[in-house]
C-alpha positions in Angstrom: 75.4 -200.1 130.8 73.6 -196.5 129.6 72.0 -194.6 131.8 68.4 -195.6 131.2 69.6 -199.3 132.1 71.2 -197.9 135.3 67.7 -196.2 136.2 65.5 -198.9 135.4 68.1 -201.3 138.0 68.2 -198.7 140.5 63.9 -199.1 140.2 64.6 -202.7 140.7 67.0 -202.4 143.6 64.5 -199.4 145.3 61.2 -201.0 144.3 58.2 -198.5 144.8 56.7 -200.3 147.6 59.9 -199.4 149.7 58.6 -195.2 149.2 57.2 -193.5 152.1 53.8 -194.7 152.1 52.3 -191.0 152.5 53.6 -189.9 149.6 52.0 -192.7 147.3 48.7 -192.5 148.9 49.3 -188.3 148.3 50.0 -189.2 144.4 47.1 -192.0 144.0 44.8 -189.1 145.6 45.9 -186.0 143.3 46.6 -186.7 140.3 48.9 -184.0 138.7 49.2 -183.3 134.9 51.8 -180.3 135.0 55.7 -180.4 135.3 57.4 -182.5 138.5 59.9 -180.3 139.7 63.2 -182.4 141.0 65.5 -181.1 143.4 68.8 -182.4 142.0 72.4 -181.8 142.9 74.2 -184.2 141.8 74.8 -185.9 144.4 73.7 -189.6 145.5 70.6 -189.0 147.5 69.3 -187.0 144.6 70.2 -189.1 142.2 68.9 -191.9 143.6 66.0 -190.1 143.2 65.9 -188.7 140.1 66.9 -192.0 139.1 63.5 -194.0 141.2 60.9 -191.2 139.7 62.5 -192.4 136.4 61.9 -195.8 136.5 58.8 -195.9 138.7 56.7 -193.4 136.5 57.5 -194.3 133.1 54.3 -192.4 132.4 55.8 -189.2 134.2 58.8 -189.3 132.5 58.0 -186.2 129.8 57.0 -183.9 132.8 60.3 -184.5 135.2 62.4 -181.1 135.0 65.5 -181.1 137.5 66.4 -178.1 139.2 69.8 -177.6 139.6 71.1 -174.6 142.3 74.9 -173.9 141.7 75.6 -172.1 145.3 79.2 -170.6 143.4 81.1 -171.5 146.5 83.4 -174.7 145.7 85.0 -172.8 142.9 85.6 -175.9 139.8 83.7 -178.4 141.8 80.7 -176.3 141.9 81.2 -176.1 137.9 81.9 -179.6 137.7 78.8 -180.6 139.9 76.6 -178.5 137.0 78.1 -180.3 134.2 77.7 -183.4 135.7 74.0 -183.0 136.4 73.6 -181.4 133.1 75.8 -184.2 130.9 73.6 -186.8 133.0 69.9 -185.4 132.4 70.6 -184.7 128.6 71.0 -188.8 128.7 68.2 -189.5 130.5 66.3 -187.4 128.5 65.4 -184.9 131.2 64.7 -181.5 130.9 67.1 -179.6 133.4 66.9 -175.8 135.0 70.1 -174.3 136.5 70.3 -171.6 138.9 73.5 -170.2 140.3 73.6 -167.8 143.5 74.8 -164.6 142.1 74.5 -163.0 145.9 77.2 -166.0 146.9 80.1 -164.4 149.3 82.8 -166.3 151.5 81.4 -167.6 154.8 77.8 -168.3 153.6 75.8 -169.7 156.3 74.1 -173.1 155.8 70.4 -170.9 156.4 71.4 -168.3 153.6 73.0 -171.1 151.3 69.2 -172.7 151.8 67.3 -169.9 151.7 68.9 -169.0 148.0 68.0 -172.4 147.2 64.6 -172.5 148.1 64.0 -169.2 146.1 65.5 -170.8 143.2 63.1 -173.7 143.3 60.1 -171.4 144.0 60.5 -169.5 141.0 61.3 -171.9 138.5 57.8 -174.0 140.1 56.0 -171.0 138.9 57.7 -170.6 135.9 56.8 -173.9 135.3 53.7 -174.0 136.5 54.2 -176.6 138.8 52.9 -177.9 141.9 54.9 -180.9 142.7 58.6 -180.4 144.1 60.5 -183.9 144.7 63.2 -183.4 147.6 65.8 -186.4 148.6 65.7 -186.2 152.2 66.2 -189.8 153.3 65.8 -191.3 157.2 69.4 -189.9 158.4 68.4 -187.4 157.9 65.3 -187.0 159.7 67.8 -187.6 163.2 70.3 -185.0 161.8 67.1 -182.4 161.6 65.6 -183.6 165.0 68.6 -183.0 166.9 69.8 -179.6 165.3 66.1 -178.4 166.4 66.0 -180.0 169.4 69.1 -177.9 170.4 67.2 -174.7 169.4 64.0 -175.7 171.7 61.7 -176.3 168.9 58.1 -177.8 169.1 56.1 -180.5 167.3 55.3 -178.5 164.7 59.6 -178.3 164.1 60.5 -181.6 165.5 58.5 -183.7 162.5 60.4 -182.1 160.1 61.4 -183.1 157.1 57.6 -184.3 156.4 56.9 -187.1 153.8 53.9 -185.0 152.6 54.6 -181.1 153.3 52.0 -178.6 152.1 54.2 -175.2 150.9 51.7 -172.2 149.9 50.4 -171.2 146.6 48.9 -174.9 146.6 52.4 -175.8 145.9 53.7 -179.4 147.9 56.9 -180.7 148.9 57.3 -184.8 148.4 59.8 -186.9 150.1 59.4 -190.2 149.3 63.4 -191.8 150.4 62.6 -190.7 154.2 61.7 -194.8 154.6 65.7 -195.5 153.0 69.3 -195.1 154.3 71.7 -193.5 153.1 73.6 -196.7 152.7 70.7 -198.5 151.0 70.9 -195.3 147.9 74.4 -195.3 147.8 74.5 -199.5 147.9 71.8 -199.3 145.1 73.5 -196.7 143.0 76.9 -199.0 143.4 75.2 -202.0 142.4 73.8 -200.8 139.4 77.1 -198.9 138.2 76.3 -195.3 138.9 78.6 -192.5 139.9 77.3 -189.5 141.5 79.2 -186.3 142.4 80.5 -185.9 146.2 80.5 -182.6 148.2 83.9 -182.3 149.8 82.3 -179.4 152.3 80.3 -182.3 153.6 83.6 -183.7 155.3 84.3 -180.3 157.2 82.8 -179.0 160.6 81.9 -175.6 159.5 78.4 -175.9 159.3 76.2 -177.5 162.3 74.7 -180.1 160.1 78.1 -181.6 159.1 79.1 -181.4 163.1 76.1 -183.5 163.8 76.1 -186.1 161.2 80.1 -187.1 161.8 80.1 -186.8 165.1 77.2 -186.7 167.1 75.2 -189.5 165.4 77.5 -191.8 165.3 78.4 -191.5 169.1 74.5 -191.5 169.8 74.1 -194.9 167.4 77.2 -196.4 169.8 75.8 -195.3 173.5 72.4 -196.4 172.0 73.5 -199.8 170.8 70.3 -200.0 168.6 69.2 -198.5 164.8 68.4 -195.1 166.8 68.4 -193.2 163.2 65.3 -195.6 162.7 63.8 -194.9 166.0 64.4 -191.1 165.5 62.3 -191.8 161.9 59.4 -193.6 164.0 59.3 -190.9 166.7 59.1 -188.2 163.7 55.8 -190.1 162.7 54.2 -190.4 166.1 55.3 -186.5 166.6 53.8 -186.0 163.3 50.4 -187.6 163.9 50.3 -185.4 167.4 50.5 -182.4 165.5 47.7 -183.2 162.6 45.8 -183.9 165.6 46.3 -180.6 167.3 45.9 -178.4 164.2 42.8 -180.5 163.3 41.4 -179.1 166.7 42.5 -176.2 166.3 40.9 -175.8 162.6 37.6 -176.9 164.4 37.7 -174.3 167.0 38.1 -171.3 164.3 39.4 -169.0 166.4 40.6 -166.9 163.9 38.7 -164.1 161.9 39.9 -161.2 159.7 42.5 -161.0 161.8 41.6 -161.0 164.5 41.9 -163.5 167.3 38.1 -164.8 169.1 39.8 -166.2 172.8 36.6 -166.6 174.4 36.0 -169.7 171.4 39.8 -171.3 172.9 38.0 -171.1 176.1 39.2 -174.0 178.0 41.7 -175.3 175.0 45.0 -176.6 176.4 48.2 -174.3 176.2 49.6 -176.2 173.2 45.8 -175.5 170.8 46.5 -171.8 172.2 50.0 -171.2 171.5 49.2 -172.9 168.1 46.3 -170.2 167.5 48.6 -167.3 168.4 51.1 -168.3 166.0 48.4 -168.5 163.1 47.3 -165.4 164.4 50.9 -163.3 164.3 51.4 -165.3 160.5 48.0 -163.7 159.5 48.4 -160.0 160.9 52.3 -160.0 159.4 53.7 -157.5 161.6 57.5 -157.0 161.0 58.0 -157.4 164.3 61.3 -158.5 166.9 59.3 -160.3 168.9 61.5 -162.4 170.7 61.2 -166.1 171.6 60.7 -164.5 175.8 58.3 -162.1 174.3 56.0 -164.2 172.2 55.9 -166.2 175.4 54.7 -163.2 177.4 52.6 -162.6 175.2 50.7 -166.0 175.3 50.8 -165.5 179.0 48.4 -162.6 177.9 46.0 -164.5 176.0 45.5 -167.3 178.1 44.5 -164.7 180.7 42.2 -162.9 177.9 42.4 -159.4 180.1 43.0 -156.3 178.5 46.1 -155.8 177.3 48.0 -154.1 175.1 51.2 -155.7 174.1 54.3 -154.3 172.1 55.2 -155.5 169.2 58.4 -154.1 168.6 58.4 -151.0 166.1 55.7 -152.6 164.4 52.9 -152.0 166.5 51.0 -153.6 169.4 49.1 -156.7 169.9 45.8 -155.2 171.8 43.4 -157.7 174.0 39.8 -156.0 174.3 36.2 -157.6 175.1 37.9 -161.2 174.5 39.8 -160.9 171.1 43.2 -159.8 170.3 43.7 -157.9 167.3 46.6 -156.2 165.8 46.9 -152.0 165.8 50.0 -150.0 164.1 52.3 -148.4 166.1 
């Protein structure tokens, strides 16, 4: 069987109407004429995917580019990964972009190796001219990602992370459509329609957190909870993730924020969570480089919510100030 046979089962096997549903109504509601970037690594989950947009967009097909990132650190498998994605997406008839870390070094972290990766897909979007990135997060790991953040203390606005839907800046969006599928349904599809995909032996290890979680932690929490708990994580991710639309929604009607500067007599009465939400948008619009710790940015909501004069240090960068009811930003 070719590869284009192998695509068109693995459309068969992961029909359309199995795709996160916020991602199809997103596409039926903008309708996109440039280049849809793919994240693709080689590896089953993006395959899988690469494979779906294939066969469930024949119409798309001309405008799929896959971006390849070749982190350098695996030596001859990292070599053999780019091959493999290359050999694969000349078949297909796909155009393909490669990247490789040249600022790679022993003992990467998983947040630099990501980071580098990110970039990567930033700047060939632009190159490209593209607003649509395709990502192959699927529903494991939604739980992997919920309880890494839950162990740092993060909010809503972390805990419904990885969205279906995820707006990124420069009116660029992030689409995950497989966060409704297994991993074992896109690996049992790729088996059953004869595809090989590449495997990441760091994957196996427990040097990074990630790995820690998903080999050991999950599958005790799946045994105490003697239920599908990576699908309840999935549903909880969606109720989180319709608590936090709400609360920016409020937040957006309030308008709190002007020029830069931050109107607390219009949060009034707003619950601590609209507040700490408005202080947040506020420190992303001033930009101060600041080393505001988590304890500080905490004191310094204390502040607002109290709305007396204040002026607050930011670090090197400057100092929040609290005058006549708004909070603006001065330099050091």
């Amino acid at each position: 069987m070719n590869v284009r046979a192998q695509a068109e089962r693995v459309g068969e096997l992961l029909p359309r109407s199995r795709l996160h549903p916020a991602v199809l109504r997103w596409l039926a509601d903008h309708r996109q004429s440039g280049p849809w970037g793919v994240a693709f690594s080689g590896g089953a989950d993006s395959l899988a995917l690469l494979l779906g947009l294939w066969a469930h967009w024949p119409e798309a097909r001309a405008k799929l580019v896959a971006l390849h990132f070749n982190h350098r650190l695996r030596g001859r498998e990292s070599a053999a990964d780019e091959k493999f994605c290359r050999r694969l997406c000349a078949t297909l008839g796909v155009r393909l972009r490669v990247g490789q870390w040249r600022g790679r070094h022993a003992g990467a972290s998983e947040g630099e190796s990501r980071v580098a990766r990110h970039a990567f897909f930033a700047r060939e979007m632009k190159k490209l001219g593209s607003r649509v990135l395709w990502l192959a997060h699927q529903q494991d790991d939604i739980a992997e990602t919920m309880l890494m953040r839950l162990a740092r203390g993060s909010g809503t606005a972390g805990l419904v992370a990885p969205r279906p839907v995820q707006l990124a800046g420069d009116r660029r969006v992030h689409l995950r459509p497989l966060l409704t599928l297994k991993k074992q349904e896109l690996t049992g599809a790729l088996r059953a329609a004869g595809v090989k995909w590449r495997e990441d032996a760091s994957n196996g290890g427990q040097d990074f957190f990630r790995n820690r979680v998903r080999r050991t932690v999950l599958p005790a929490w799946q045994k105490a909870a003697q239920r599908d708990a990576s699908a309840g994580a999935a549903l909880a991710r969606e109720l989180l993730e319709e608590d936090d639309v709400a609360l920016e929604a409020w937040l957006d009607r309030l308008a709190p924020l002007k020029r830069g500067v931050l109107d607390l007599q219009v949060l009034g009465d707003a619950p601590k969570a609209v507040v700490r939400r408005a202080l947040h948008r506020w420190m992303l619009a001033v930009r101060p480089e600041t080393d505001l710790s988590r304890q500080g940015f905490e004191l310094l909501l204390a502040a607002v919510s109290r709305g007396k004069p204040t002026r607050f240090s930011l670090g090197r960068s400057g100092f929040a100030v609290i005058r006549r009811g708004e909070l603006a930003y001065n330099k050091g």
